[in-house]
C-alpha positions in Angstrom: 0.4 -33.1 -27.7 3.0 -31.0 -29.4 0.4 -28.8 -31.0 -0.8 -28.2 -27.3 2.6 -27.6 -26.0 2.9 -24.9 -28.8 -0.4 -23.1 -27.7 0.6 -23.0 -23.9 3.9 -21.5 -24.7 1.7 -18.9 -27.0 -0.7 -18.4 -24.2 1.8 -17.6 -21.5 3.7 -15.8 -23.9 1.5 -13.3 -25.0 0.3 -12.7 -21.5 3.2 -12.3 -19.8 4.7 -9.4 -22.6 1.4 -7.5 -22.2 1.6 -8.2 -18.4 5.1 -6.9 -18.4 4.7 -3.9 -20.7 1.2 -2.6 -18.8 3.3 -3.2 -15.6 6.5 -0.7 -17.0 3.3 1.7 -18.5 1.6 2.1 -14.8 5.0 3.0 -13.4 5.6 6.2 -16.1 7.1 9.0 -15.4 5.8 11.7 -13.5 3.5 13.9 -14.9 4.9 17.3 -13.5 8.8 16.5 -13.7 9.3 19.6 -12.3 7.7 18.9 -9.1 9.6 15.5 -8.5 11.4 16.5 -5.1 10.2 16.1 -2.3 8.4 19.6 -0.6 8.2 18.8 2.8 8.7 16.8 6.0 5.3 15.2 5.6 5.4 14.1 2.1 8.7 12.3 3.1 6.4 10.7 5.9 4.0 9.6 3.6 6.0 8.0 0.9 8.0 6.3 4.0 4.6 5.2 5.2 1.6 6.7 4.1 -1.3 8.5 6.5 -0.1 7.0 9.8 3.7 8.1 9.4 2.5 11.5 8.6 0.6 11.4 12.0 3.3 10.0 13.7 5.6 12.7 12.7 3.5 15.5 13.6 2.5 14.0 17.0 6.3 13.6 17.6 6.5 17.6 16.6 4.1 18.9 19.1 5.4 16.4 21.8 8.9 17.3 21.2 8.4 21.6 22.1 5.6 20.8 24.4 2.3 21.8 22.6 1.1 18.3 23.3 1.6 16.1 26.2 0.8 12.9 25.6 0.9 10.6 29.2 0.2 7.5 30.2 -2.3 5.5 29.6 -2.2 7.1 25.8 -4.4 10.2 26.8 -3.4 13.7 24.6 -3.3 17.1 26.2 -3.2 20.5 25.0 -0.7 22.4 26.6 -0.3 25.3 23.8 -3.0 25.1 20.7 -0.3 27.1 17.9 0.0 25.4 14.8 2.7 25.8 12.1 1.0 23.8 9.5 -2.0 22.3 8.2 -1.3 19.0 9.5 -0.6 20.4 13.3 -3.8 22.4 12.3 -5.9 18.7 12.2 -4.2 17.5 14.8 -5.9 20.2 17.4 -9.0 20.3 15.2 -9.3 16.5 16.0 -8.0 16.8 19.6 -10.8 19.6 20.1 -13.3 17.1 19.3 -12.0 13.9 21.0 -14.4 12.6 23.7 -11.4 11.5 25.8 -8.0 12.9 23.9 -7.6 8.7 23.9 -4.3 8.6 21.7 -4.8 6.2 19.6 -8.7 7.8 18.3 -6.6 11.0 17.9 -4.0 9.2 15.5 -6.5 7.4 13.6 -8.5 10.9 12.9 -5.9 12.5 11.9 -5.2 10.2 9.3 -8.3 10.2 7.6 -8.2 14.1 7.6 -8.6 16.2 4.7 -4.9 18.2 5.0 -3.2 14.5 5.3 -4.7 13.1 2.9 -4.1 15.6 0.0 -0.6 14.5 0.7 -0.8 11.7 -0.7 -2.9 12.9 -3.5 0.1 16.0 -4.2 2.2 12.8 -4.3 0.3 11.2 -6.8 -0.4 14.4 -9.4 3.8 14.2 -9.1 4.5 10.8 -10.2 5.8 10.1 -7.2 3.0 7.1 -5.5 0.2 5.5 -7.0 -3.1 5.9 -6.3 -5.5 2.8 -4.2 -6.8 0.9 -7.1 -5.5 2.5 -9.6 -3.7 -1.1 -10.8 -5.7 -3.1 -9.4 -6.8 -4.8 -13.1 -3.0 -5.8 -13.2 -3.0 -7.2 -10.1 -5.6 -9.4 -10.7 -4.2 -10.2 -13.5 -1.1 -11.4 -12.4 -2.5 -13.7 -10.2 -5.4 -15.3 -12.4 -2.3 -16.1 -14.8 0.4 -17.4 -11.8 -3.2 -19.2 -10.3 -3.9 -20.7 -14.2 -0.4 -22.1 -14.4 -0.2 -23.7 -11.1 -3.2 -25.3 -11.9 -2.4 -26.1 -15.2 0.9 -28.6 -13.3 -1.6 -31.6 -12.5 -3.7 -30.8 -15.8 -0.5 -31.5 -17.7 0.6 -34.7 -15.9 -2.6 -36.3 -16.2 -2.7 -35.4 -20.0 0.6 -36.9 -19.8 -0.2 -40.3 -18.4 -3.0 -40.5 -20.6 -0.4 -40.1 -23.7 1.7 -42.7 -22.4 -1.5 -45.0 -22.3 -2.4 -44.1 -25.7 0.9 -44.8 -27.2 1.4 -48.1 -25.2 -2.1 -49.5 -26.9 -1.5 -48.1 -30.2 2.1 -49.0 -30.0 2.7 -45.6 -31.3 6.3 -46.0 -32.9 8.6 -42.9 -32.9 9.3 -41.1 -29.3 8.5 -37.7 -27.9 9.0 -36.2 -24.9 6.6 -36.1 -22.2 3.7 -33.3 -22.2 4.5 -32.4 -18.8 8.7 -32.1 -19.8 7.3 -29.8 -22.5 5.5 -27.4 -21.2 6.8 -27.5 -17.3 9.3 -24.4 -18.8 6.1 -22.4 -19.9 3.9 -23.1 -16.7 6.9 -22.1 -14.2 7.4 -18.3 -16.3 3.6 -18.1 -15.8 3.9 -18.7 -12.2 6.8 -16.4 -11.5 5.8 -14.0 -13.6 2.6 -13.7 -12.5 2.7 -13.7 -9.2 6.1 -10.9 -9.7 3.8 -8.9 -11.8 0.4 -9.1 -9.1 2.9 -8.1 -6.2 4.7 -4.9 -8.0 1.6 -3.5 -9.0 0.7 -3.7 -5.4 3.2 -1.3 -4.6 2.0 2.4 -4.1 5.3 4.4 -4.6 6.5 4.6 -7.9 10.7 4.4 -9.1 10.4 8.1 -9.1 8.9 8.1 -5.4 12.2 6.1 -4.6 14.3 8.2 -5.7 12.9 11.3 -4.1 13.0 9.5 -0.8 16.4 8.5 -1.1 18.2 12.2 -2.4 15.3 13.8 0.7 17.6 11.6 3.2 20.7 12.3 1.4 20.2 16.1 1.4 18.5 15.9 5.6 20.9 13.6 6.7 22.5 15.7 9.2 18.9 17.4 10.1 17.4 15.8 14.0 14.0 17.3 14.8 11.9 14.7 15.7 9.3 14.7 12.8 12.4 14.3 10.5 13.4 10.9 12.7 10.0 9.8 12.3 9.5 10.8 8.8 12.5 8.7 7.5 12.5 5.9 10.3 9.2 5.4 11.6 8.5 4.9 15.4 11.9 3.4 15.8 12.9 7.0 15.1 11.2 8.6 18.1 13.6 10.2 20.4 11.4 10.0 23.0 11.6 6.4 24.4 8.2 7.2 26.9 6.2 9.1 23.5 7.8 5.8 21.5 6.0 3.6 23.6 3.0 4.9 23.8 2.8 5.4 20.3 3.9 2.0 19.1 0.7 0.7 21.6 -1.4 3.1 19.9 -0.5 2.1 16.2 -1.5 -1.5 17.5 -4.9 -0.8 18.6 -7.1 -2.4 16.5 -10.2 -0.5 15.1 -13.5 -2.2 14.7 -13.1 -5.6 13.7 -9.6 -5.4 12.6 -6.4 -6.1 14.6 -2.8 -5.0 13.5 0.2 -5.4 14.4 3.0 -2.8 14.3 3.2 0.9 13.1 6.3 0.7 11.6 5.4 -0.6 8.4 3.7 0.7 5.2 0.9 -1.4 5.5 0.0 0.1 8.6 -0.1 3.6 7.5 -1.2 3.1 3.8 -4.1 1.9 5.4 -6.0 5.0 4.7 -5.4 6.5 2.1 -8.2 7.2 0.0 -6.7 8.9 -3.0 -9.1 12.1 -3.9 -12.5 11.9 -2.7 -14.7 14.8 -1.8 -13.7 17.2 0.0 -14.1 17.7 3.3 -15.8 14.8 3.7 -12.4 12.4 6.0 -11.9 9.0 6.1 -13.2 8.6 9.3 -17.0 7.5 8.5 -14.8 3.8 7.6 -12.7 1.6 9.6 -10.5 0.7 6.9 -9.6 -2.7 7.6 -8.7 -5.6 5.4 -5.8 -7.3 4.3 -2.2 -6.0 4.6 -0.1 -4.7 1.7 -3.1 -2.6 0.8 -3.9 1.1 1.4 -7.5 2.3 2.0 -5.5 2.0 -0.2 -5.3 -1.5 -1.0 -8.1 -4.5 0.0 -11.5 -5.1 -1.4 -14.3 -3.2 -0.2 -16.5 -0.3 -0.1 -16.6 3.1 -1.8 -13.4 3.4 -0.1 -11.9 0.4 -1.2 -4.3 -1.3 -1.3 -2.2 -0.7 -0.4 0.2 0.0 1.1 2.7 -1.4 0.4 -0.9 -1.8 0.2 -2.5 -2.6 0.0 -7.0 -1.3 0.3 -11.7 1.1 3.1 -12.0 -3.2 3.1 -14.1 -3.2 6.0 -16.9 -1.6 5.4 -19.4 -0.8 2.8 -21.0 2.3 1.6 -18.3 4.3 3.1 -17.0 7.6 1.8 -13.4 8.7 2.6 -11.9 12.3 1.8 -8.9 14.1 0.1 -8.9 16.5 -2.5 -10.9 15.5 -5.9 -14.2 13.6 -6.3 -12.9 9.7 -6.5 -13.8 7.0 -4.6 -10.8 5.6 -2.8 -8.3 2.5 -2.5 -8.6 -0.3 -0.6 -6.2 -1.2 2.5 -5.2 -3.0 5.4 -5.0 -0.2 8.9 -2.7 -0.2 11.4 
């Protein structure tokens, strides 16, 4: 039993110093150092919460001087089609094409278009997030080892009753400690570690992402437009209480198969994500739906298949979403 309390310790051991050290290599520094601040409003939106926050924001923008109205119940108007950026630009591109301006179709289309999601993908040639999938090996990983040890709890107290029953009929003299005493120090690191390991790997912005997104709201602390509010504090940010509302209700709309629950959160606006496919192509032949913490982005799925805080789209198969290169995305939960 000793011999096999030695080999456990080994085994979790080894795993968890290559688990650790991978986990430290995914999250290197970024590959264009000089390109580590943030640019822009919307890449602050996105590394605050991915496609939907970089919606949010830019809805919030056209609202705010009037382009857009957006009335009750959740139905978008053009009032003045002049955009001032690329994003604005697919936000009256989509609007143009909406059947019934319905609020929440226009949010979800924007997302998945082209000019918000090579955001994201600016953000990952910086350093500054990770792409859907990218550690995805780690993550699995981590939890085949935490799993493994948790299991391993009842295989090492029945191996240790059955030790106790051997010594008693060979009247083994001598004394050693339980197998389950033994190893139970191994078998907990596994679990924590593991599990630790999986859920950092699941995250999608990297140290260096932090720390752009903290000296961005140093430097705009003092700055009030309403895509900055939204950028840096979600829907809570809206200064409009009416637009804030409708909003909020329009983030919770489920898409096809899927419900969600708030906007506010990463997982929400991770959701789709899809980290460098073709271009041109948008997100929006999926429904990226799946598990939260995942970014279409972040659950397991299709060619678009987490996440998001991730994070993968996980819906549905056979699906192609768009950005700027010729990947095949994440996987994610949507809002």
């Amino acid at each position: 039993m000793v011999l096999l309390a030695v080999l456990v310790y080994v085994a979790i051991g080894v795993s968890s110093a290559a688990l650790i050290i991978r986990s430290a290599m995914s999250s290197s520094r970024p590959r264009h150092p000089a390109t580590t601040q943030i640019q822009h409003v919307y890449e602050a939106a996105f590394l605050s919460g991915g496609p939907a926050r970089v919606a949010d924001s830019a809805l919030a923008a056209l609202h705010a001087d009037g382009r857009v109205v957006i009335g009750g119940p959740g139905i978008v108007s053009v009032r003045h089609a002049l955009a001032h950026d690329p994003v604005e630009r697919a936000v009256f591109e989509q609007l143009a094409t909406a059947p019934t301006g319905a609020l929440h179709t226009l949010r979800r289309a924007v997302m998945r278009h082209p000019a918000v999601q090579e955001v994201g993908d600016a953000l990952a040639a910086s350093g500054l997030m990770t792409p859907p999938g990218q550690n995805r090996a780690l993550t699995v990983w981590g939890l085949t080892q935490g799993i493994l040890s948790l299991v391993a709890f009842p295989a090492a107290f029945a191996l240790t009753i059955i030790s106790f029953v051997d010594d008693a009929v060979g009247d083994t003299d001598g004394f050693a400690p339980p197998f389950i005493v033994m190893v139970f120090p191994a078998l907990i690191a596994g679990v924590v570690i593991g599990f630790v390991m999986a859920n950092r790997s699941k995250r999608r912005i990297t140290p260096a992402g932090r720390d752009a997104l903290r000296s961005y709201g140093v430097q705009h602390a003092q700055v009030f437009s309403p895509a900055h509010l939204v950028a840096v504090h979600g829907l809570r940010g809206v200064p409009d209480p009416a637009l804030q509302a409708q909003l909020i209700t329009a983030a919770r709309m489920p898409t096809a198969g899927t419900s969600h629950s708030s906007s506010s959160s990463y997982t929400d606006s991770a959701a789709v994500w899809c980290a460098g496919s073709s271009p041109g192509s948008g997100c929006g032949s999926s429904s990226c739906g799946g598990s939260s913490g995942s970014s279409c982005g972040g659950s397991s799925g299709s060619s678009c298949s987490s996440g998001s805080s991730g994070s993968s789209c996980g819906g549905s198969s056979g699906s192609s979403c768009s950005s700027s290169s010729g990947s095949s995305c994440g996987g994610g939960s949507s809002s």
